[in-house]
N, C-alpha and C positions, 0 to 999 in steps of 0.2 A: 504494500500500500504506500500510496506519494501522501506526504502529509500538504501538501498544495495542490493536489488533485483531487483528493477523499478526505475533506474535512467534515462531510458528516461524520464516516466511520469512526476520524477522533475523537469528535465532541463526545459519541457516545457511548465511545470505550474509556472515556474519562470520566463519564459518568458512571460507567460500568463499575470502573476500579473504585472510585468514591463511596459508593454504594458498597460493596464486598467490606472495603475498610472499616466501614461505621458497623457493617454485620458483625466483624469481628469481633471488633469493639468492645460492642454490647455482649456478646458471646460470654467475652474475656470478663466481663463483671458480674454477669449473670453467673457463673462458676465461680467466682468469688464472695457473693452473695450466698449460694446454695453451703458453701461450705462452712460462712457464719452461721446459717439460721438451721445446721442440722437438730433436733434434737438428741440431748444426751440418756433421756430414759424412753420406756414405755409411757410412762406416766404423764411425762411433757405433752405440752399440743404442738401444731407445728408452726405457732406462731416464735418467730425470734426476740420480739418484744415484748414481757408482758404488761397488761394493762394494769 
């Protein structure tokens, strides 16, 4: 691909990649999140804050 011939396919493989990145992202906290708010007993609920 020419980047002066096919600048849509950039714009929207820039977008593409922008997109993947922020997935990750959030991915990447979401798994960091799950591993705070495990519970340590049966007895806990599965909230990580309680009220």
């Amino acid at each position: 691909m020419n980047p002066y011939i096919d600048k849509d396919y950039f714009i929207l493989r820039k977008i593409k990649m922008g997109i993947k990145k922020l997935t990750d992202t959030a991915n990447k906290e979401w798994d960091k999140a799950k591993k705070i708010c495990k519970p340590e007993t049966e007895i806990m609920t599965n909230n990580c804050c309680p009220i």
